[in-house]
C-alpha positions, -999 to 999 in steps of 0.1 A, spaced: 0 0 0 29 26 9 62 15 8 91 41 17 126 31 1 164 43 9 148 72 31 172 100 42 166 133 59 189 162 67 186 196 74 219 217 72 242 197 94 219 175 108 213 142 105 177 129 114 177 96 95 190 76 68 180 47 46 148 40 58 129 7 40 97 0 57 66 -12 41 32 -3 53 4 -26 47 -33 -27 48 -53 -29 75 -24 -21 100 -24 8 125 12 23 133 20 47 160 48 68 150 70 73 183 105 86 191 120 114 214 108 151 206 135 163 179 142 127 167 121 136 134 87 123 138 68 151 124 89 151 97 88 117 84 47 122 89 51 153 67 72 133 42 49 108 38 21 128 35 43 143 6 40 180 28 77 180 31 107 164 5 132 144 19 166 147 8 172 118 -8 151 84 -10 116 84 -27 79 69 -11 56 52 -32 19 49 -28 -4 23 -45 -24 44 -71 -62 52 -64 -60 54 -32 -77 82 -10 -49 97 16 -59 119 42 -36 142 66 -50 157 99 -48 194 95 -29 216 120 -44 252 115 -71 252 134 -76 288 119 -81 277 79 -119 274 79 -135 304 99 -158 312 69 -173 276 61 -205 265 85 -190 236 109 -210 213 79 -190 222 55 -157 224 70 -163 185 71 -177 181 39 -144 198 28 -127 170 35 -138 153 -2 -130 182 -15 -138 171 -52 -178 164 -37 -178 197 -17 -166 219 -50 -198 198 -69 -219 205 -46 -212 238 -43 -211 249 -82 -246 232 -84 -262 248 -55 -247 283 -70 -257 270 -109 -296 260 -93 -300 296 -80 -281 320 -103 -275 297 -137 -297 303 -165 -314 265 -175 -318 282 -215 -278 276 -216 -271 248 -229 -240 245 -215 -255 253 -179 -278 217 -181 -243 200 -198 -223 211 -164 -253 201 -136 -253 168 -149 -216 167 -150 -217 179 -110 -242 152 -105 -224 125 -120 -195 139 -96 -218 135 -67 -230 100 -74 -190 87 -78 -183 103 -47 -215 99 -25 -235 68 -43 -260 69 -14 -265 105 -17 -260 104 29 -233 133 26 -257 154 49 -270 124 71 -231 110 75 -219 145 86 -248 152 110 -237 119 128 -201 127 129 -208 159 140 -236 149 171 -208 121 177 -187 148 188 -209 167 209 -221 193 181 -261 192 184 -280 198 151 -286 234 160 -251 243 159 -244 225 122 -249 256 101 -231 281 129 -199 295 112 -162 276 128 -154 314 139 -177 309 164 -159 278 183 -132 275 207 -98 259 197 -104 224 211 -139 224 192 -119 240 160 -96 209 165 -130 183 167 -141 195 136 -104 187 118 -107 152 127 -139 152 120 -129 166 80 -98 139 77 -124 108 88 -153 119 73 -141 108 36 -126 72 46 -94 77 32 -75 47 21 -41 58 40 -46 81 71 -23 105 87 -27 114 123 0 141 142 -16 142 178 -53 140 170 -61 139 208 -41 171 214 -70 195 231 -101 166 234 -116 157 264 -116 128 274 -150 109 258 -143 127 222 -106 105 227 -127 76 235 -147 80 203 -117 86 184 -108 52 195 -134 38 184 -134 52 152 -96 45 143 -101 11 151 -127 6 129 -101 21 100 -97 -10 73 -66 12 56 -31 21 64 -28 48 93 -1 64 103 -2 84 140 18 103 161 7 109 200 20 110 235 -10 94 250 1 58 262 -38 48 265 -43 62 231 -15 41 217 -20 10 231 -58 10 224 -56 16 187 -21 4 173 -13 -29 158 23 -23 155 47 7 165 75 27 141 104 34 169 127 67 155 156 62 171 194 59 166 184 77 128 167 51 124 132 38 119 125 4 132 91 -14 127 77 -39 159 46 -55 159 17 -47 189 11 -15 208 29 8 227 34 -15 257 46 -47 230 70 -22 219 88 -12 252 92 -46 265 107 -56 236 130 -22 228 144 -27 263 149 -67 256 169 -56 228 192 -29 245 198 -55 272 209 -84 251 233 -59 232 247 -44 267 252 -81 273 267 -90 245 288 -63 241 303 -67 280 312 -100 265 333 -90 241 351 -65 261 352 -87 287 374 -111 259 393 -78 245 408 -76 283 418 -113 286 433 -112 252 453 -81 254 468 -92 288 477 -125 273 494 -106 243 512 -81 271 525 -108 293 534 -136 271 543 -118 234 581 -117 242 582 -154 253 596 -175 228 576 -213 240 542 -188 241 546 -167 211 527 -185 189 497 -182 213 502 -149 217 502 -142 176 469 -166 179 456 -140 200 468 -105 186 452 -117 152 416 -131 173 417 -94 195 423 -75 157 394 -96 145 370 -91 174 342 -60 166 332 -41 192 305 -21 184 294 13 208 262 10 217 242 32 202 232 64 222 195 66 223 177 101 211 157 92 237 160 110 277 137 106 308 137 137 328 137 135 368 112 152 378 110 156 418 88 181 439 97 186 471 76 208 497 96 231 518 68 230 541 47 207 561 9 210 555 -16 217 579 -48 202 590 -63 227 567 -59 227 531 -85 247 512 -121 254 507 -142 265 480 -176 277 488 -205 289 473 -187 301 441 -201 314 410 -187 326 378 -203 329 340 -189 340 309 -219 345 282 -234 313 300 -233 304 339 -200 283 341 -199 275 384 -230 280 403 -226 278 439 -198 256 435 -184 241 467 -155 213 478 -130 210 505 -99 200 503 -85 173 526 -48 166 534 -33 142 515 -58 145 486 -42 142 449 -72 150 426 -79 151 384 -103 178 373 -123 159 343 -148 167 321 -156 182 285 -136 210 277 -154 244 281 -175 229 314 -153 253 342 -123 232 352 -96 257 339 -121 287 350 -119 267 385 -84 271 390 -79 301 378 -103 313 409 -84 294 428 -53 304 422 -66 337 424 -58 348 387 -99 351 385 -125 367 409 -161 347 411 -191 367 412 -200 354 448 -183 330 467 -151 321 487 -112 306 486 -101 298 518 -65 287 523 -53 270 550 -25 292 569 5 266 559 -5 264 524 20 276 500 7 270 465 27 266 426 8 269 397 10 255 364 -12 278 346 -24 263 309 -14 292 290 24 285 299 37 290 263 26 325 261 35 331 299 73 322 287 88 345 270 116 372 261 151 378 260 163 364 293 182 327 292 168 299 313 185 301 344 181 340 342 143 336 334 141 314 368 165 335 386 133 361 388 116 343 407 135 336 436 167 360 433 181 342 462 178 311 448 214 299 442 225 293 402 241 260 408 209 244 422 192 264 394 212 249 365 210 217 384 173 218 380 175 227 345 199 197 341 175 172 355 149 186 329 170 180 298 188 215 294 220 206 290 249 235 293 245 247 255 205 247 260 210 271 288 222 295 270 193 298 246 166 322 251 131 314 267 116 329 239 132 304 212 119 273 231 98 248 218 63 243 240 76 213 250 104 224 262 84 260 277 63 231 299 99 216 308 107 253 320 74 258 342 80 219 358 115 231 364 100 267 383 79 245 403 106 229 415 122 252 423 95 268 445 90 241 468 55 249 468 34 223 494 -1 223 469 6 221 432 -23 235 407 -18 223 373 -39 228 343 -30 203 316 5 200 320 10 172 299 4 190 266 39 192 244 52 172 269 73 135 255 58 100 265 88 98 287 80 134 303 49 121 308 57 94 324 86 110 347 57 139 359 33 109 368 56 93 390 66 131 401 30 139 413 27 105 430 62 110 453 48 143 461 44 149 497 21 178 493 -12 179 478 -20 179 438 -49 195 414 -46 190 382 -68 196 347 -57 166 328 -70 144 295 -41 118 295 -54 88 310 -22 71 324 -9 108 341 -46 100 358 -38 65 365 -3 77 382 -13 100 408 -49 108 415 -64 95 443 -97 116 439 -118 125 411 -143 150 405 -160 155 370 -179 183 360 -205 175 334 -221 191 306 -255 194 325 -235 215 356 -234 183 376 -205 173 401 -192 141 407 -169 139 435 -151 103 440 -131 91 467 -105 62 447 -85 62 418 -94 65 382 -101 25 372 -123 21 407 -142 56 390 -146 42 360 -161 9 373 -186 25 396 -198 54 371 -192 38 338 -166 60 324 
């Protein structure tokens, strides 16, 4: 179906990879994963033929339909959520449009009018036989928490995670043969990602996706593409498959290359001590020609790095926590109404729900960055709060280099520990250099894990902090949150960072409903059907 051959890619001086053969076949799912940097956007955009690759050539099976997930959320303000999806078959959407003009403003005496409406209808029928394009959209659309009402309402008029819905829903609508996928669950809630699932799964082509949500991977993906090492190698299962056997492999080579080092040593002393003996030379000539023979490879450095991330409380917590009580807040709709909890010591808690239901508008009151209409925030008197606000990448910014940039914060705080802390989150000595303003968001959500930190705050208030963050970041700030002494709030989509710390659970739903769960996620889940 798509087979890439002798694949290389370089830009300037670097090298991402080189002569990549992989052949990807029908009815196969592969998740695209690799360290950020390693190239994996790129090889998606070369395949999708976005991007040209330096040398190397990809061949796809002709006919085939290929779709590519859209990244600017921004491209489609004019079109009517309807037809932003239809535009994804854009030879049926261009039909349908001439006609609909041709039927109001063409004039039927012209020949040449009735010649092109049944050449626009012909166009239909090849690419909607059943003539459902309306009917298939509307339950895409509803699918995705868009009610009928709201069909014809122009894309300007949605948020950027609904923008985002309505891409995927564009790329899917048409059923394309091969499917390209860069972090389709970036900015969905969680039961949109479940229906993505479910969708994907039912794909009978070749897909191709790229996310740092484990869950995600591991439901949909029949076999993984690893970039690493510049280069691209294929295993078969999910993300879990692949990571048992990926660290199989880089222990049997550790192994076998301790052996043969362990054999270089015993041969070179024998060569040292017996080389100028004249009853053991001949041994020793044995064993100077085995030792120039013997190939010792260096194992291969992996593009890959887990960050350690460690929270540490400067101060013990109190019997009291915090409070909410009573609080309201509404933008053009009532988002809180006499919203009320109470914090308890010890609690760890994920904020879940749709997106636009009040968890971010939540925190923000908490943290104090918003005022309610009515109602209170009480903190306890030993609580000493850091906040990871969601709109980090535009809070980072400027001229000033990382440890500078942290520096403001706490002017006393001493630069060794500083680049320390910058250390342990991947900045090595040449990345602290660079400005905050030329990071990536990754690495700007990197920077405000390294500021908390830093603060030694006793109740961290995070609002998804695992966007642009690595699997391996994800993974390090799970086990971060779950070591911390202190308390934790935190907005979150990513199933697995749920899994790894929370020990309560309170959902807001789309009807203004609480519910407020004592346990971890998988006991939630079992008790309310999640």
């Amino acid at each position: 179906m798509l087979e890439v051959n002798n694949l290389s890619m370089r830009f300037s001086s670097q090298l991402l990879f080189e002569d990549i053969n992989l052949k990807l076949d029908v009815g196969k799912r592969y998740g695209l994963i690799g360290a950020n940097g390693a190239g994996k956007s790129t090889f998606m955009k070369i395949l999708s033929g976005e991007l040209e690759q330096t040398s190397g050539n990809i061949s796809i099976q002709s006919g085939l339909k290929v779709g590519t997930l859209s990244q600017n959320q921004y491209a489609y303000e004019d079109f009517t959520l309807k037809d932003a999806v239809m535009y994804g078959n854009k030879r049926l959407y261009d039909a349908i449009k001439e006609k609909e003009d041709l039927y109001v403003n063409g004039d039927f005496e012209d020949e040449k009018v009735n010649d092109r409406l049944s050449e626009l209808e012909i166009i239909c029928s090849e690419e909607d036989p059943t003539y459902e394009v309306d009917v298939n959209i509307e339950k895409i659309l509803c699918a995705l928490d868009f009610p009928v009402e709201v069909h014809n309402d122009l894309m300007s008029s949605l948020t950027g995670g609904d923008k985002f819905k309505i891409l995927l829903a564009q790329v899917l609508y048409p059923k394309p043969d091969i499917l390209f996928l860069d972090e389709p669950t970036n900015n969905l809630d969680l039961e949109a990602i479940s229906w993505l699932e479910e969708q994907l799964k039912k794909h009978e082509g070749t897909m191709v996706v790229i996310s740092h949500d484990r869950h995600f991977l591991n439901s949909v993906c029949t076999n993984i593409l690893d970039v690493d090492f510049r280069k691209i190698r294929e295993f078969t299962g999910n993300y879990d498959d692949w990571y048992i056997a990926a660290n199989l492999i880089t222990k049997q080579q550790e192994l076998e290359q301790g052996k043969k080092l362990k054999e270089k040593e015993e041969l070179e002393a024998f060569v040292r001590r017996f080389s100028a003996n004249a009853s053991k030379a001949k041994q020793a000539t044995s064993r100077q020609k085995r030792l120039e023979k013997l190939d010792i490879e260096d194992l291969q450095v992996s593009t890959r790095r887990d960050p350690s991330i460690i929270f540490k409380a400067k101060r013990d917590i109190g019997n009291e926590v915090l409070e909410v009580i009573n609080v309201n807040k509404s933008y053009d709709e009532e988002v809180l109404k006499d919203f009320s909890f109470k914090v308890e010591k010890d609690d760890k808690i994920a904020l879940i729900g749709a997106n636009g239901v009040g968890k971010t508008t939540l925190l923000n009151i908490i943290m104090g960055e918003l005022k309610p209409e009515s109602g209170e925030v009480k903190w306890g008197a030993t609580i000493e709060p850091s906040y990871f606000p969601q709109n980090t990448t535009e809070i980072i910014d400027g001229d000033d280099l990382l440890f500078a940039w942290l520096q403001q914060y706490d002017a006393n705080k001493d630069l060794d520990e500083i680049r320390k802390c910058l250390g342990r989150m991947l900045f090595t000595g040449e990345d602290q250099k660079k400005s905050v303003k030329s990071l990536s968001g990754g690495e700007k959500h990197r920077m405000m894990l390294s500021k908390m930190m830093l603060q030694k705050g006793n109740f961290l208030a995070l609002d998804e902090p695992d966007n642009h963050l690595d699997l391996e970041a994800i993974i390090a700030l799970g086990e971060g949150l779950f070591k911390f002494p202190g308390n934790v709030i935190c907005v979150t989509h990513d199933r697995e960072l749920i899994d790894a710390f929370a020990n309560r659970i309170i959902e807001f739903k789309a009807d203004g409903s609480i519910i407020d769960f004592k346990g971890d996620y998988e006991k939630y889940k079992e008790e309310h059907g999640a």
